[in-house]
N, CA, C and O atoms as a GROMACS GRO file, in nm:
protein
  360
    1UNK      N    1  13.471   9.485   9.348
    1UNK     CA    2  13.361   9.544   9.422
    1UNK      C    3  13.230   9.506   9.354
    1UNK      O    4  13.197   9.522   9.237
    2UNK      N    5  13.143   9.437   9.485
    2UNK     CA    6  12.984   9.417   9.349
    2UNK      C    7  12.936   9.537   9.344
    2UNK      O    8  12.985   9.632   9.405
    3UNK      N    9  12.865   9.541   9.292
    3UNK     CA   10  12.725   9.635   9.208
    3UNK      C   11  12.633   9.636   9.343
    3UNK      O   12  12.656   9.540   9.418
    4UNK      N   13  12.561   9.701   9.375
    4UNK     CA   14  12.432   9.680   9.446
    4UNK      C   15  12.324   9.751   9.378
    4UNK      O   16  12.323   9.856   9.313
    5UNK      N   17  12.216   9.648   9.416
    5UNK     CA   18  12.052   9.706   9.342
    5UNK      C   19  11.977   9.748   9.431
    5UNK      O   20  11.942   9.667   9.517
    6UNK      N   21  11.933   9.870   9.436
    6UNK     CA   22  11.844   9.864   9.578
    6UNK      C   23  11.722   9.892   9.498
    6UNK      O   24  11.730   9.934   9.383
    7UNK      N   25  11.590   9.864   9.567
    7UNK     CA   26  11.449   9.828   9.540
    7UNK      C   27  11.428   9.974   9.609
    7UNK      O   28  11.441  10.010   9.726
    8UNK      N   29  11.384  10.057   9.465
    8UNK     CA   30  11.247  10.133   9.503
    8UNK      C   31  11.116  10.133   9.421
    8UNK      O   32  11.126  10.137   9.298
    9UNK      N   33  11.016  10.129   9.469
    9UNK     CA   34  10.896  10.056   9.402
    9UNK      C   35  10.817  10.217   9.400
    9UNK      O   36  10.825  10.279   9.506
   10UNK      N   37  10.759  10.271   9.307
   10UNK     CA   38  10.672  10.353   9.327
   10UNK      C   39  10.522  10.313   9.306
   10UNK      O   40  10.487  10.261   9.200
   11UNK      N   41  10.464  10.330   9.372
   11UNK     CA   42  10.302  10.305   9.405
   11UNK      C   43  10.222  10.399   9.368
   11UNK      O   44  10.202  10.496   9.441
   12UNK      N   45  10.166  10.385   9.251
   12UNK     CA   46  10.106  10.478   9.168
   12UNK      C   47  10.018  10.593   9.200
   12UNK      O   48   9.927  10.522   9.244
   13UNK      N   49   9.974  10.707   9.212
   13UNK     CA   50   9.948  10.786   9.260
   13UNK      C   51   9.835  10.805   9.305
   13UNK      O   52   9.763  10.716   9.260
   14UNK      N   53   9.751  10.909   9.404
   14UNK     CA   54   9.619  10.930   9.490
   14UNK      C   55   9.576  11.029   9.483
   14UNK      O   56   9.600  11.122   9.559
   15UNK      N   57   9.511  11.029   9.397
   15UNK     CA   58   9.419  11.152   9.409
   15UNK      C   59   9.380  11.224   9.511
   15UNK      O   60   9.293  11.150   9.556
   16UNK      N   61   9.381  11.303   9.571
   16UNK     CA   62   9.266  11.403   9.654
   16UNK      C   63   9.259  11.514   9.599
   16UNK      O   64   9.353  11.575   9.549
   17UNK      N   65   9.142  11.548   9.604
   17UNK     CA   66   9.086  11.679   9.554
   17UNK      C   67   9.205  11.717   9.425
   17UNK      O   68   9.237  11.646   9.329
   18UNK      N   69   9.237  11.802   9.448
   18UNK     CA   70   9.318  11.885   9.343
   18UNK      C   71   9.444  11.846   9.312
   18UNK      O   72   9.503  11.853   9.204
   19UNK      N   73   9.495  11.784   9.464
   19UNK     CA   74   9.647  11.730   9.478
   19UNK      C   75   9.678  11.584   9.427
   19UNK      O   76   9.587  11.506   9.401
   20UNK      N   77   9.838  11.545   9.411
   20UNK     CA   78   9.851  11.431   9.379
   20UNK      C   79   9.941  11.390   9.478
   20UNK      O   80  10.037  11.458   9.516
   21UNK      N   81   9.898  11.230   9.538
   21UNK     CA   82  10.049  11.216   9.585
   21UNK      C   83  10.119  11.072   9.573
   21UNK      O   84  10.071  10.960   9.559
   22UNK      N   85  10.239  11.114   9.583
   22UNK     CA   86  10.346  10.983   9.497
   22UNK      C   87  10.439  10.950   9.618
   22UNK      O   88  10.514  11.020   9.686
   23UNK      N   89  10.398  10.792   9.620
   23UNK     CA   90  10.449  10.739   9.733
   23UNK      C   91  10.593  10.651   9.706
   23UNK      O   92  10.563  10.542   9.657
   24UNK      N   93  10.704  10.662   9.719
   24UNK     CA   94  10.852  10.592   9.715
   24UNK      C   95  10.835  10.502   9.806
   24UNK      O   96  10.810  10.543   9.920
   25UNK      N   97  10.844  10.378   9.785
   25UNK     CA   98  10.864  10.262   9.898
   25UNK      C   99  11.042  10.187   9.852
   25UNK      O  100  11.079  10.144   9.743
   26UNK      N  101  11.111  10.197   9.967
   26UNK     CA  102  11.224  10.153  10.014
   26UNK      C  103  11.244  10.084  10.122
   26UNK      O  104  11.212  10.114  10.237
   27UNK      N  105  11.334   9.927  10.060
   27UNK     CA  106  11.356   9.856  10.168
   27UNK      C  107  11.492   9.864  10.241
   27UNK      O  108  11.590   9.829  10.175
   28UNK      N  109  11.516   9.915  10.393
   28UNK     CA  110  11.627   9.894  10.398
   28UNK      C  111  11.699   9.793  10.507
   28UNK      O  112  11.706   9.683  10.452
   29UNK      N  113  11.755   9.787  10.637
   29UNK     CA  114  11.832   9.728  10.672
   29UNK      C  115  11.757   9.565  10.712
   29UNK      O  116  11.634   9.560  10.714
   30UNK      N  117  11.807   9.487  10.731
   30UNK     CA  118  11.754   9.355  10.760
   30UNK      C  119  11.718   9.346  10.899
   30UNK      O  120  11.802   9.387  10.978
   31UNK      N  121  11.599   9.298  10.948
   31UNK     CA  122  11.541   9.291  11.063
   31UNK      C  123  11.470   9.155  11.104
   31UNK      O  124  11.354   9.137  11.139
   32UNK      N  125  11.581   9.057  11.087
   32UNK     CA  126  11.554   8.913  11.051
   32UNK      C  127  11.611   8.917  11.215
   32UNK      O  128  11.699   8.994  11.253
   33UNK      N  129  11.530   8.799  11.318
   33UNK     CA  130  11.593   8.761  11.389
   33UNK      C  131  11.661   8.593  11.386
   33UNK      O  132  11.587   8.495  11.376
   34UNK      N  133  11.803   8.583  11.397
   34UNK     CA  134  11.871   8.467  11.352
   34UNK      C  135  11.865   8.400  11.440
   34UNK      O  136  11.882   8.281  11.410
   35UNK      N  137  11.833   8.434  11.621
   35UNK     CA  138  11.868   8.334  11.742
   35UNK      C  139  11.737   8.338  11.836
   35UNK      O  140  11.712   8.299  11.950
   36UNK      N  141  11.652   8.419  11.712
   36UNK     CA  142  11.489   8.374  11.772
   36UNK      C  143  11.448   8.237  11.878
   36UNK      O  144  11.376   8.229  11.978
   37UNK      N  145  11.529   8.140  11.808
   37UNK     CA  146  11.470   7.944  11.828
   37UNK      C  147  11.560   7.935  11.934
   37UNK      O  148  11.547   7.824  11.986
   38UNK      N  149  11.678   8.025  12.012
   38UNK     CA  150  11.728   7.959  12.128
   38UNK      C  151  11.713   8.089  12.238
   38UNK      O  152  11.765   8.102  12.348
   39UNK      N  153  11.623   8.180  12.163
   39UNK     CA  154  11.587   8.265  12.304
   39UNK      C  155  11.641   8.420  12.307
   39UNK      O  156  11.586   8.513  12.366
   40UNK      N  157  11.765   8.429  12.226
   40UNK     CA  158  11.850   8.516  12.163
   40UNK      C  159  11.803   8.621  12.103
   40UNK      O  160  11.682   8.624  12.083
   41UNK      N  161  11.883   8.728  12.062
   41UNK     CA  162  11.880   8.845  11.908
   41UNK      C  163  11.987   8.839  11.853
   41UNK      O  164  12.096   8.841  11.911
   42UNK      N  165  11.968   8.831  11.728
   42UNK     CA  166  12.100   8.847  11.642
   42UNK      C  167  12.083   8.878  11.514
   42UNK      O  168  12.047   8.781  11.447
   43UNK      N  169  12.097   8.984  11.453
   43UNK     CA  170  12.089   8.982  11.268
   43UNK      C  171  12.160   8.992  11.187
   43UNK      O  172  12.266   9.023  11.240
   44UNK      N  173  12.173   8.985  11.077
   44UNK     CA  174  12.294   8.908  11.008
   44UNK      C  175  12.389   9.046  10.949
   44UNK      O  176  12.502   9.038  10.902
   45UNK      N  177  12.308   9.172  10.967
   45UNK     CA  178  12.380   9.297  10.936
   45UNK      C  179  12.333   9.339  10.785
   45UNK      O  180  12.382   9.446  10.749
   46UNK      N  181  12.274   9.295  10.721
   46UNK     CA  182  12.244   9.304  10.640
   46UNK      C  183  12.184   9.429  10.594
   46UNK      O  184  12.067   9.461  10.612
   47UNK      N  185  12.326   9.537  10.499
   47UNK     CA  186  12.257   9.694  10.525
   47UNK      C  187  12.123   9.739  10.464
   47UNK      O  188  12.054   9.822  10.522
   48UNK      N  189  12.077   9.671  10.320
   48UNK     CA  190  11.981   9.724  10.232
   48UNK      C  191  11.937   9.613  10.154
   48UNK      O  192  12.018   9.535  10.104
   49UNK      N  193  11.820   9.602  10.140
   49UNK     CA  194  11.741   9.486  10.058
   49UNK      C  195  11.817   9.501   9.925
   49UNK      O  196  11.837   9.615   9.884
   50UNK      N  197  11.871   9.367   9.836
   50UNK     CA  198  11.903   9.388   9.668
   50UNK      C  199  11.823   9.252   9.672
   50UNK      O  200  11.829   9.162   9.756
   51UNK      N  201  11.733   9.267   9.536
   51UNK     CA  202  11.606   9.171   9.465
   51UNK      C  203  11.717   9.111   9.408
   51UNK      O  204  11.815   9.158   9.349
   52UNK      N  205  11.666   8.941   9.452
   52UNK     CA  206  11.745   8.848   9.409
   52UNK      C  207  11.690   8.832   9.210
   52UNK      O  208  11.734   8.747   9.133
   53UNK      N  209  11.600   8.928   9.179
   53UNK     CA  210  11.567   8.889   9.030
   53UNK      C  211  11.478   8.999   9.006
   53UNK      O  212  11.430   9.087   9.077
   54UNK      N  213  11.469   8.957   8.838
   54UNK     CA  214  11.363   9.067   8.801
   54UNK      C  215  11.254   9.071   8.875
   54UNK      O  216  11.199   8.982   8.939
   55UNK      N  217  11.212   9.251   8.851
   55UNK     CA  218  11.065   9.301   8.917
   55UNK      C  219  10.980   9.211   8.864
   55UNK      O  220  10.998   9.158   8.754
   56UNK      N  221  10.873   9.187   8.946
   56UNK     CA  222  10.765   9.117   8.917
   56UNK      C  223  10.786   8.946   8.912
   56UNK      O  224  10.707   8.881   8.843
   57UNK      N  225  10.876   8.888   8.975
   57UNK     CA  226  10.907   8.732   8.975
   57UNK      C  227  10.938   8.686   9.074
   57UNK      O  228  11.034   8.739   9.128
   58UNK      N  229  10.887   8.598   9.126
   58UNK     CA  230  10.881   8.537   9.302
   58UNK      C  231  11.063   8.563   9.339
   58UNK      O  232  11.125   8.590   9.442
   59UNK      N  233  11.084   8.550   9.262
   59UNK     CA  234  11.318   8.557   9.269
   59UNK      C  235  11.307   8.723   9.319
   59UNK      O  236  11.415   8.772   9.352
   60UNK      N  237  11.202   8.800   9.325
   60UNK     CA  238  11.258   8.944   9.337
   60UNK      C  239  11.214   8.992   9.476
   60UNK      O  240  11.224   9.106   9.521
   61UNK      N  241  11.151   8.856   9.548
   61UNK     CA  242  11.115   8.896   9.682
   61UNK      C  243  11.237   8.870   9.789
   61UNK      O  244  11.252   8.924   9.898
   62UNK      N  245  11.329   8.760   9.719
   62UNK     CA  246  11.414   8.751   9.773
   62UNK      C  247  11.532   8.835   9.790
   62UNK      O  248  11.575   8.885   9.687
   63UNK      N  249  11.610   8.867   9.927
   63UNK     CA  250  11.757   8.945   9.924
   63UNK      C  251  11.824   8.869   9.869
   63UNK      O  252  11.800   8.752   9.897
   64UNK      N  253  11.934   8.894   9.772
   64UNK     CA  254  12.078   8.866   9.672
   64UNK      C  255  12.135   8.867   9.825
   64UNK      O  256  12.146   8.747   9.850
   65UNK      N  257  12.169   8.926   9.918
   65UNK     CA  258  12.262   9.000  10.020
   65UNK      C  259  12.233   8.874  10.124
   65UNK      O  260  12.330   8.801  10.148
   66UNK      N  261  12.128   8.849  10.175
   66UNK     CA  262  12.093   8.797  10.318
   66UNK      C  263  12.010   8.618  10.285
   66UNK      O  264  12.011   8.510  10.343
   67UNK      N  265  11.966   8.657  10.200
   67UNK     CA  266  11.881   8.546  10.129
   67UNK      C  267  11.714   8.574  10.198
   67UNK      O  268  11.614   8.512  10.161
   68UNK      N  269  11.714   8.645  10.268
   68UNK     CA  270  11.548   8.634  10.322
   68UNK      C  271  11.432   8.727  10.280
   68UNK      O  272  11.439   8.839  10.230
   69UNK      N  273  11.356   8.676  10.302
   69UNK     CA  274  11.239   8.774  10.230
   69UNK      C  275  11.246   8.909  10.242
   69UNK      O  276  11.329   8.963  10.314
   70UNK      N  277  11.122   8.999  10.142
   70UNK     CA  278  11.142   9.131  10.155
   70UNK      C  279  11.083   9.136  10.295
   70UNK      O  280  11.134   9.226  10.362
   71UNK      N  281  11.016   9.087  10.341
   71UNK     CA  282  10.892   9.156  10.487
   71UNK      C  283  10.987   9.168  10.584
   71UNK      O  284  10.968   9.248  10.676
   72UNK      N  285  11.096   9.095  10.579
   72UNK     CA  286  11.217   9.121  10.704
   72UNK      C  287  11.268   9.263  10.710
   72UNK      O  288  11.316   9.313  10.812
   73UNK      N  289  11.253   9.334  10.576
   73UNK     CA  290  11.362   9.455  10.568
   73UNK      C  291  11.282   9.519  10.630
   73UNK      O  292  11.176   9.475  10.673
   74UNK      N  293  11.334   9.653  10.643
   74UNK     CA  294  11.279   9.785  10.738
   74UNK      C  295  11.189   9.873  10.612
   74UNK      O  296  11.266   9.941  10.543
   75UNK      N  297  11.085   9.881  10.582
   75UNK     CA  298  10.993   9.938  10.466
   75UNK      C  299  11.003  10.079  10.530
   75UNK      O  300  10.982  10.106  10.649
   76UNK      N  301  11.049  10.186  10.404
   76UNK     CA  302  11.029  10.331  10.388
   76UNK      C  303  10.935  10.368  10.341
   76UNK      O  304  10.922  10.292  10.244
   77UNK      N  305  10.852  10.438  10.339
   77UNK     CA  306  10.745  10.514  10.254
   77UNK      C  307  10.803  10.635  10.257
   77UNK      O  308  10.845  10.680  10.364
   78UNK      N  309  10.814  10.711  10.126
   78UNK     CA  310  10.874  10.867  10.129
   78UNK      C  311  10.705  10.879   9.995
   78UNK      O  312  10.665  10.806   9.905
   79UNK      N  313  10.642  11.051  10.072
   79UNK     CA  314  10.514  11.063  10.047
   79UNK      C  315  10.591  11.198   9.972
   79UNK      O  316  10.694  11.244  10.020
   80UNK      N  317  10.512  11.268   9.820
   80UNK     CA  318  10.535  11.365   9.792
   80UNK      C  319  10.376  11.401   9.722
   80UNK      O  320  10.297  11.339   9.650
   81UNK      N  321  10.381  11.553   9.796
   81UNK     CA  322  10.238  11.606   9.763
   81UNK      C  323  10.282  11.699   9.625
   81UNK      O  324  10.362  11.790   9.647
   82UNK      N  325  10.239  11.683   9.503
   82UNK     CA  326  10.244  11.752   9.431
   82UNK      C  327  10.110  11.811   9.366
   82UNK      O  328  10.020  11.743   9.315
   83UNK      N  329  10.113  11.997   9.380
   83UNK     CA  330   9.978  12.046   9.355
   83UNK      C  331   9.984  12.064   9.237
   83UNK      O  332  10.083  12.090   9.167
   84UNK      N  333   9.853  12.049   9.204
   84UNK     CA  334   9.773  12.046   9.073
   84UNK      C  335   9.757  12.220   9.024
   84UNK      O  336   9.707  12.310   9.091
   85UNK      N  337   9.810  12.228   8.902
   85UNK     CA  338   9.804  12.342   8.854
   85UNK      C  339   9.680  12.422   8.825
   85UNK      O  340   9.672  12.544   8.810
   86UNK      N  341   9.603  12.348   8.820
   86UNK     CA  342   9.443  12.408   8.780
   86UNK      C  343   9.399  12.469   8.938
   86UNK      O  344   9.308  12.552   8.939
   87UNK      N  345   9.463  12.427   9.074
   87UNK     CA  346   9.437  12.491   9.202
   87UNK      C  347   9.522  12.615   9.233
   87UNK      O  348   9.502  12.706   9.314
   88UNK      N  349   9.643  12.591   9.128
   88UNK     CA  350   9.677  12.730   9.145
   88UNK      C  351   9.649  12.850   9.124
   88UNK      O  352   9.678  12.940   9.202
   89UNK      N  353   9.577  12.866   8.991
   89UNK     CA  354   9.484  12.941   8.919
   89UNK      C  355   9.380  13.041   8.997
   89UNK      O  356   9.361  13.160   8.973
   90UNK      N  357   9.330  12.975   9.080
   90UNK     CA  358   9.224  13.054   9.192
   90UNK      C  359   9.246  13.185   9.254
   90UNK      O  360   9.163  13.231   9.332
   0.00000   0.00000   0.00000
């Protein structure tokens, strides 16, 4: 059985006012069309993006699974508001 790596990238956090928030980005199923060039739909099934290489190296844009870029996969954003303790205080 392989291993699978799945890519979650966190995107460093945003200030507003008092609050913080922390954004999870996840790639998942493949949304490559394969029979685009004869008129077709077809995708290769491909359940979840795995980085063909380390973070940060052109090899990590690639799927291990499908071979195609990340922009094909289906992008998650999961948003978490976490309040600032100094607003609780009030």
């Amino acid at each position: 059985m392989k291993k699978r790596q799945i890519v979650i990238r966190k995107e460093g956090h945003l200030r507003s006012s008092s609050n913080q928030i922390f954004r999870t980005v996840r790639y998942g199923e493949c949304q490559k069309n394969h029979a685009a060039n004869i008129g077709g739909y077809a995708v290769d099934g491909c359940r979840e993006f795995m980085a063909g290489g380390e973070e940060g190296t052109t090899a990590a844009l690639g799927c291990a699974a499908c071979g195609c870029h990340r922009n094909f996969h289906r992008r998650e954003v999961e948003s978490e508001v976490v309040c600032d303790s100094s607003s609780l205080d009030s």
